[in-house]
C-alpha positions as CSV (number, residue, x, y, z in Angstrom):
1,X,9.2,25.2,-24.5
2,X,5.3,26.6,-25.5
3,X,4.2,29.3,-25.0
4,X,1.6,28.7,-22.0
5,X,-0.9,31.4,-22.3
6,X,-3.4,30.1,-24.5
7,X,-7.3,30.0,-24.4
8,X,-8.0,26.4,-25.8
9,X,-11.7,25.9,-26.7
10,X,-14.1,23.0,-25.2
11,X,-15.7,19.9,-26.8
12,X,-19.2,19.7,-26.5
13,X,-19.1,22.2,-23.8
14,X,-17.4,20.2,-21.2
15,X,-15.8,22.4,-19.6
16,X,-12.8,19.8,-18.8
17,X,-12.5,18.5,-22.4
18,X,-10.5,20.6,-24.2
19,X,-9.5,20.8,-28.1
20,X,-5.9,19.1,-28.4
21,X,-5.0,21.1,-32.0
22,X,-5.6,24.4,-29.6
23,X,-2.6,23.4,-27.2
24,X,0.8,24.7,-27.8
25,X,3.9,22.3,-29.1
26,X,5.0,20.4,-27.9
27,X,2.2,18.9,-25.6
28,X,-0.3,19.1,-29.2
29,X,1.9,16.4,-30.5
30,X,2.2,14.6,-27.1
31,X,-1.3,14.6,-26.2
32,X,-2.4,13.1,-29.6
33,X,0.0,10.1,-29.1
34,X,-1.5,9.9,-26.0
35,X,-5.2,9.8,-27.6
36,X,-4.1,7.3,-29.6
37,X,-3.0,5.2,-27.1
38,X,-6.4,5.1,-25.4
39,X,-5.7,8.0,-23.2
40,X,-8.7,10.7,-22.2
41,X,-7.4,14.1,-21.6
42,X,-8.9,15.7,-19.3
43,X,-8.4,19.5,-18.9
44,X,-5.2,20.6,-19.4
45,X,-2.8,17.9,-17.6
46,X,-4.4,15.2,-16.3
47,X,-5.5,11.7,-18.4
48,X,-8.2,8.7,-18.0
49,X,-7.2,5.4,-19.3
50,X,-9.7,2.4,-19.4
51,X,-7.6,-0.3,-17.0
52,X,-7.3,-4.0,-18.8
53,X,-9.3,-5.3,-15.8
54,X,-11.7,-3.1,-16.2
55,X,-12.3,-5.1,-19.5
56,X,-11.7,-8.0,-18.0
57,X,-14.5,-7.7,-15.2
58,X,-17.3,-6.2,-17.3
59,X,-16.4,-9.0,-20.1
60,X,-14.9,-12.1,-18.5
61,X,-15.9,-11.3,-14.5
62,X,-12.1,-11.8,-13.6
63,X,-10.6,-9.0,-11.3
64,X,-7.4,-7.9,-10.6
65,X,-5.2,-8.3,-7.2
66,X,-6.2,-4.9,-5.9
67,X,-9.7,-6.6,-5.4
68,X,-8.6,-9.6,-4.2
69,X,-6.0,-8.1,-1.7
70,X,-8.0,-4.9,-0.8
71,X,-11.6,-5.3,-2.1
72,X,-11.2,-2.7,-4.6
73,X,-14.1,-3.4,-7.6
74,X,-11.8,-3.3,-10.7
75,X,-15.0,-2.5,-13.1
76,X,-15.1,0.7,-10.7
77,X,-11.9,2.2,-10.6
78,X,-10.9,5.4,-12.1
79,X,-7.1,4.6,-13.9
80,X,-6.2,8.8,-13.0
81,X,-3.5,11.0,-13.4
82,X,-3.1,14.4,-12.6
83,X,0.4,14.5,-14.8
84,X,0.2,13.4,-17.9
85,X,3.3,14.0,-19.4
86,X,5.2,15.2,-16.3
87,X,7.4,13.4,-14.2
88,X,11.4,13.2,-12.1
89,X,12.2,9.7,-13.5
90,X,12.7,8.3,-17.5
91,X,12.7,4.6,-15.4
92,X,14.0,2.2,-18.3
93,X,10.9,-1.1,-17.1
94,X,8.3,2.2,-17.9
95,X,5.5,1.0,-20.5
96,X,4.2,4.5,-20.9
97,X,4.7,7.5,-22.8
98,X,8.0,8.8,-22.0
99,X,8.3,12.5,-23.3
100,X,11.8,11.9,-23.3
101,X,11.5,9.0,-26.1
102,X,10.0,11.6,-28.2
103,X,11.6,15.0,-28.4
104,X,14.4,17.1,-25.8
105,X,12.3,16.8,-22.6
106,X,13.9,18.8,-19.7
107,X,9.7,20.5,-17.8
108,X,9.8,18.9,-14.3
109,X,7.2,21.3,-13.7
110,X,3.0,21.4,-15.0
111,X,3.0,24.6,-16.6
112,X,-1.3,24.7,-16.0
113,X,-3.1,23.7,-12.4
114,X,-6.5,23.1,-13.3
115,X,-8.8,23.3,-10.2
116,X,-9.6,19.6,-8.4
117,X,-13.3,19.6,-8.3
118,X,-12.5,19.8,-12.5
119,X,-10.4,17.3,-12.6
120,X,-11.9,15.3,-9.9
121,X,-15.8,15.4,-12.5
122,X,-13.9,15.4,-15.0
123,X,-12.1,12.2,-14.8
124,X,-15.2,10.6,-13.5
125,X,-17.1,11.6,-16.5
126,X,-14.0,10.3,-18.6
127,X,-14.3,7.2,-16.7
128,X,-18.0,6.5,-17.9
129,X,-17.2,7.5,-21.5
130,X,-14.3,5.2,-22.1
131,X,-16.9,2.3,-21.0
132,X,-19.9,3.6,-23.2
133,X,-19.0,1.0,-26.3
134,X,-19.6,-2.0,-23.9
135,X,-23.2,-1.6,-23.9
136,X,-23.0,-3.0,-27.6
137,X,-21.0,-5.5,-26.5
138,X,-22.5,-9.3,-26.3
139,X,-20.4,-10.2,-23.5
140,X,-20.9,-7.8,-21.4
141,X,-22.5,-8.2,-18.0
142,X,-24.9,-5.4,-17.6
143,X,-24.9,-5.7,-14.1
144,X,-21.1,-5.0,-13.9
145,X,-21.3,-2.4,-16.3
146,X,-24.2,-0.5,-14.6
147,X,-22.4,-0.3,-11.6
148,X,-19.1,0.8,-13.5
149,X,-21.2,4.0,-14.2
150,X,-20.5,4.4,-10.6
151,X,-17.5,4.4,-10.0
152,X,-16.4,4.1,-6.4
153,X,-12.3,3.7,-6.2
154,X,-9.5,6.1,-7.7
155,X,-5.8,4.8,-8.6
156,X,-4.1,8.1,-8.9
157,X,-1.1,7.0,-11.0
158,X,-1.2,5.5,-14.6
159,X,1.3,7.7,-15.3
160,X,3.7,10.8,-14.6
161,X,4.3,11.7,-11.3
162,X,1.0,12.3,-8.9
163,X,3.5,14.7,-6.7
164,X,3.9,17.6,-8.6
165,X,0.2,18.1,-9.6
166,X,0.6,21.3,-6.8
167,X,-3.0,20.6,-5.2
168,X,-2.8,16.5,-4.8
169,X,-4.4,16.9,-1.6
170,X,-7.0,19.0,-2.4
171,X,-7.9,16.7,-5.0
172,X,-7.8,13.7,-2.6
173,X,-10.5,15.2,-0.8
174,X,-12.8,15.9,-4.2
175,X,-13.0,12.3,-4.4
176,X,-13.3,11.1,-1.0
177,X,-16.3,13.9,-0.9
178,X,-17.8,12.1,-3.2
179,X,-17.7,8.4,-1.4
180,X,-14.6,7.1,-3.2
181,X,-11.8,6.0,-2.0
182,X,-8.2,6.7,-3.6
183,X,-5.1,4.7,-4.3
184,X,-1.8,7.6,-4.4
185,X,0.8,5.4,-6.2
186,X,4.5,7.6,-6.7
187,X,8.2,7.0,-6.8
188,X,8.7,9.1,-3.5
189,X,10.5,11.7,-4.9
190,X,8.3,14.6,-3.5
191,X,8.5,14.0,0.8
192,X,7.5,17.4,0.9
193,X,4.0,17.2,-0.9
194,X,3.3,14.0,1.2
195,X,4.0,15.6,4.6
196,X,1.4,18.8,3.4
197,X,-1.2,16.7,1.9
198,X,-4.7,18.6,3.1
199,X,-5.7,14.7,3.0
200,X,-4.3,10.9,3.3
201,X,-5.2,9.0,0.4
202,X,-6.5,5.9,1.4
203,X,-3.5,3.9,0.8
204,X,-0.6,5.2,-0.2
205,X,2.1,3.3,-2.5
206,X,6.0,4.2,-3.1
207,X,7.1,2.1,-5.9
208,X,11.1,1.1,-5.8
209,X,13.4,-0.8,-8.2
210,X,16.9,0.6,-7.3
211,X,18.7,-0.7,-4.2
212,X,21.2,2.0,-4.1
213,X,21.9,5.5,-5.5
214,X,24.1,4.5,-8.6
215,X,21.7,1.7,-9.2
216,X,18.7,4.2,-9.1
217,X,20.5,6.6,-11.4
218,X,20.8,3.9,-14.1
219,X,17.5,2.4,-13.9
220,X,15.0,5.0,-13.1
221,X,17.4,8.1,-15.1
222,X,16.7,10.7,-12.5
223,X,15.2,14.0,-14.3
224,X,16.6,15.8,-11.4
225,X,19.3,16.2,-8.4
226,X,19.0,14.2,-5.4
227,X,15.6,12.2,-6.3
228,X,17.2,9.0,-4.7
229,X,17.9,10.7,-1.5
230,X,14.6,12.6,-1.3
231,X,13.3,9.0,-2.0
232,X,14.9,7.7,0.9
233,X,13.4,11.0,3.1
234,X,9.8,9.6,1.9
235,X,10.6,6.2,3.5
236,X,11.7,7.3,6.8
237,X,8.5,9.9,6.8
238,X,6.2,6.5,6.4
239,X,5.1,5.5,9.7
240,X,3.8,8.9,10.5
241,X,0.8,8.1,7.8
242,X,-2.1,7.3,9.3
243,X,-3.8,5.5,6.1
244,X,-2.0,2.0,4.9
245,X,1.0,2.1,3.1
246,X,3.0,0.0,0.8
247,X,6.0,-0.4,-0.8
248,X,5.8,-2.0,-4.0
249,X,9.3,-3.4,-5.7
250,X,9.6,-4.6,-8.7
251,X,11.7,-7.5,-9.8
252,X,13.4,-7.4,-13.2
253,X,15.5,-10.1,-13.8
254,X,18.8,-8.8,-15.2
255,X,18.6,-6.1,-12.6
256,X,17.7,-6.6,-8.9
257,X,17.3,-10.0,-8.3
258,X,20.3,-10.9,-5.9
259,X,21.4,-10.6,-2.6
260,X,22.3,-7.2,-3.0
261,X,18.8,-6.0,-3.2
262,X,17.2,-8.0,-1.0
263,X,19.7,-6.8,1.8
264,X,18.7,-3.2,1.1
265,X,15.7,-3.7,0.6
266,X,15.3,-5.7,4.3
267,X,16.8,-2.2,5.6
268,X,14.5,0.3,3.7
269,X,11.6,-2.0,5.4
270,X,12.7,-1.7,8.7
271,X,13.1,2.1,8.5
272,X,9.5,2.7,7.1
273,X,7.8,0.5,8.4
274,X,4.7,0.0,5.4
275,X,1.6,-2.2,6.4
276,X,2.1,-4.1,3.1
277,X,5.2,-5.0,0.8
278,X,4.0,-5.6,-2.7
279,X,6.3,-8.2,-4.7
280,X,5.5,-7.6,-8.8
281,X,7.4,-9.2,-11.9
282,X,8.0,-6.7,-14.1
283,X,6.1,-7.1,-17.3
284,X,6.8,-7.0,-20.9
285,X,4.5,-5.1,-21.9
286,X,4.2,-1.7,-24.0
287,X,7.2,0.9,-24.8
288,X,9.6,-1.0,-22.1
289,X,9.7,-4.1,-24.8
290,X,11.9,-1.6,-26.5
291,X,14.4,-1.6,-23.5
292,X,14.3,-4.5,-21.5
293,X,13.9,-7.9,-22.1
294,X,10.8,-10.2,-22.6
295,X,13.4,-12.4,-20.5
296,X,13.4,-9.8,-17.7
297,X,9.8,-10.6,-16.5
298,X,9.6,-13.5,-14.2
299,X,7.3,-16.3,-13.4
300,X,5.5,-15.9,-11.0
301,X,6.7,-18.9,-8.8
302,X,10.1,-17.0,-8.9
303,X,8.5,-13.6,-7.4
304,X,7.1,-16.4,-4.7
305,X,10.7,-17.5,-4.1
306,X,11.7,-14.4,-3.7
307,X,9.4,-13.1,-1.5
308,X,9.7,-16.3,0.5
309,X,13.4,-15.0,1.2
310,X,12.4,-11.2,2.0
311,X,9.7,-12.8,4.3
312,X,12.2,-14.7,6.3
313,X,14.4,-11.6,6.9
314,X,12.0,-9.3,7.6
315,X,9.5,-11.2,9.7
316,X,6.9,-10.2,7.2
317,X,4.0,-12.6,6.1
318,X,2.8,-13.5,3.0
319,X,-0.8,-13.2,2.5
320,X,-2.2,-14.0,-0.8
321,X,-1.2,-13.4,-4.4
322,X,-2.2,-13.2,-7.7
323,X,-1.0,-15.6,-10.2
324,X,-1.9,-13.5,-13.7
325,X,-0.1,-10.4,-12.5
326,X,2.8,-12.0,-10.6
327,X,2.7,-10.6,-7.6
328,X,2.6,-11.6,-3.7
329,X,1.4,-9.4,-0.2
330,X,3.1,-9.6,2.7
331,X,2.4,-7.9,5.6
332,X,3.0,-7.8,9.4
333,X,-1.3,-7.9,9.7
334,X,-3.0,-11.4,9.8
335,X,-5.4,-10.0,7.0
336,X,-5.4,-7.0,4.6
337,X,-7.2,-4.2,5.6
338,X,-10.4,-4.1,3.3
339,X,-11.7,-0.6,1.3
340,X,-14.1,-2.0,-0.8
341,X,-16.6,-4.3,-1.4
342,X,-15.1,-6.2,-4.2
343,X,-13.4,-9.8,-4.3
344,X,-15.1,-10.9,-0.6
345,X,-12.9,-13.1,0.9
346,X,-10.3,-13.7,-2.4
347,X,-6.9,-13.1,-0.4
348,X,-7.5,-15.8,2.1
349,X,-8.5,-18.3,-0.9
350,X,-5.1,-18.1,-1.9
351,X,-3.6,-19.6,1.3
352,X,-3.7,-23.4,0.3
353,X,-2.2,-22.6,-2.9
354,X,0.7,-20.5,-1.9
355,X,1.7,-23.1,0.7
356,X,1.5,-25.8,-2.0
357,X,4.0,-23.8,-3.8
358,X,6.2,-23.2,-0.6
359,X,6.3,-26.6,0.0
360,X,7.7,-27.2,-3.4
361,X,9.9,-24.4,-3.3
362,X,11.4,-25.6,0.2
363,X,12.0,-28.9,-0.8
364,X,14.2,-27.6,-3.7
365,X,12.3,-28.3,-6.8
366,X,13.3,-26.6,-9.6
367,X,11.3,-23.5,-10.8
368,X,10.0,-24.5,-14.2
369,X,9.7,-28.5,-13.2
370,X,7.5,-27.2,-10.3
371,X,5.2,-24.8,-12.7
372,X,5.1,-27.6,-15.1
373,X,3.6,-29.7,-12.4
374,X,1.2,-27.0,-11.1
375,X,0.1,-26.5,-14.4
376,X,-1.1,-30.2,-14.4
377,X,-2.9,-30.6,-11.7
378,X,-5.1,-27.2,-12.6
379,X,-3.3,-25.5,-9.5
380,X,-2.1,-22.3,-12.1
């Protein structure tokens, strides 16, 4: 690989933005794609991306399910990630930059740590630059976008692996110093980062596709030894977190949707135990269009259905959904815990229509005559 000691010079004299043509190969190359695609970098391995609800609010005032299931203000959350380019899995549904799509990709390790209260301004600061074009914009709400400024949530994914930024916790607290509230999203492939964090994050989320290890080692191509069965150690250390957790699966269509998975699945549940269960379509969107099928996402309706059947199994509730991003909650709780002021009162609006749609659904209606009818009477 690069050679790593290198004195890269600042923009503007911010000390977190960095000049990209001063970084070694191959992460030069890397980081440009990535600037290309909308990415900010911010020091030396973490990016910024602008969210597509981000737009959305500021633009159009609609928000995406994390407000409506958690009050999380989409038009103030900070799309993070402290590795950029580094991560365990080469998952096959991923829409991101996979290093392994562009050259021999074999670091599992950030060769840099850049301090947290760095990264921590610096993505903030990202954050309110990526949004600076919409006060030019004729649509924008002003209101929206003045508060955006602020922002008050974190989603510590977007992409890579969160786990193997070496001070995850330490950056947890820089943000919750400063009133906001975090997000971790992972695969669970780094138990032994959770069970050290210095802080919780205010939810945590293990993302799962695979029902088994042979299935995991084809869909998510494993970087590393073992990463399914240092998964499975994350689940069973889940009911020790005192913040919410979730488990979010995602349903492809030619992969994981049978009986198989939703067996396993059931199991994995009743071992850790997560406040929510997060029910997503995969979607056909980005550098996955390349290896799955635009046939692979589902309607929405089917993730219902399906999460209909988990419910019944598990003794899990559902609690609300979100149409446009096909996804359902279920929990064990009669409500989602609220961490934001965003969305007041959005989950429970969705109650009349899921049962509508259960009704449907339970009376044997076929899927697309069902939509079709939905679509009708203005209930999608």
């Amino acid at each position: 690989m690069a050679t790593l000691d290198f004195k890269p010079r600042t923009v503007r004299g911010k000390p977190w933005k960095l000049r990209i043509d001063d970084f070694p190969e191959p992460y030069r190359t890397l980081y440009k794609i990535l600037q290309k695609q909308g990415y900010i970098i911010v020091g030396r391995h973490s990016v910024v991306k602008k969210c597509h609800w981000t737009h959305a609010a500021i633009v159009e005032r609609r928000f995406c399910y994390k407000c409506k299931f958690y009050g999380i203000a989409s038009h103030r959350d900070v799309q993070m990630s402290p590795s950029a380019l580094w991560c365990w899995n080469a998952c096959l549904h991923c829409w991101r930059l996979r290093p392994t799509d562009q050259l021999k990709w074999d670091d599992t390790k950030i060769p840099w740590v850049d301090d947290p209260e760095l990264i921590a301004e610096g993505s903030i600061e990202a954050h309110r630059e990526s949004l600076m074009g919409y006060w030019g914009h004729p649509r924008a709400d002003k209101k929206l976008l003045e508060e955006a400024m602020n922002p008050k949530h974190v989603a510590i994914s977007l992409t890579g692996e969160p786990t193997l930024y070496p001070r995850l916790g330490e950056l947890i607290q820089e943000y919750h110093k400063r009133g906001m509230t975090t997000f971790l999203v992972t695969r669970g492939v780094r138990p032994d980062v959770l069970a050290n964090l210095e802080e919780e994050p205010s939810q945590l989320y293990i993302s799962i596709e695979a029902w088994d290890k042979k299935s995991y080692n084809y869909f998510t191509r494993p970087l590393v030894p073992r990463a399914w069965e240092l998964t499975l150690e994350t689940l069973e250390m889940l009911p020790s977190f005192s913040s919410p957790t979730v488990i979010r699966f995602t349903l492809v269509r030619s992969f994981n949707m049978h009986e198989e998975a939703l067996k396993a699945w059931a199991k994995m549940v009743e071992v850790a135990q997560p406040t929510y269960i997060e029910f997503k379509s995969y979607m056909h969107v980005g550098a996955a269009r390349h290896r799955l099928s635009r046939n692979d996402m589902l309607k929405h309706l089917e993730v219902l259905d399906f999460a209909r059947k988990f419910a019944e199994m598990t003794g899990y509730n559902i609690l609300s959904q979100q149409v446009e991003s096909r996804v359902v909650l279920l929990s064990r709780l009669d409500k989602p815990i609220i961490l934001g002021e965003g969305c007041p009162g959005e989950w429970r609006k969705e109650q009349e229509r899921i049962e509508a749609m259960l009704d449907l659904l339970r009376r044997g209606s076929d899927i697309d005559e069902t939509e079709y009818r939905m679509v009708l009477e203005q209930k999608i």
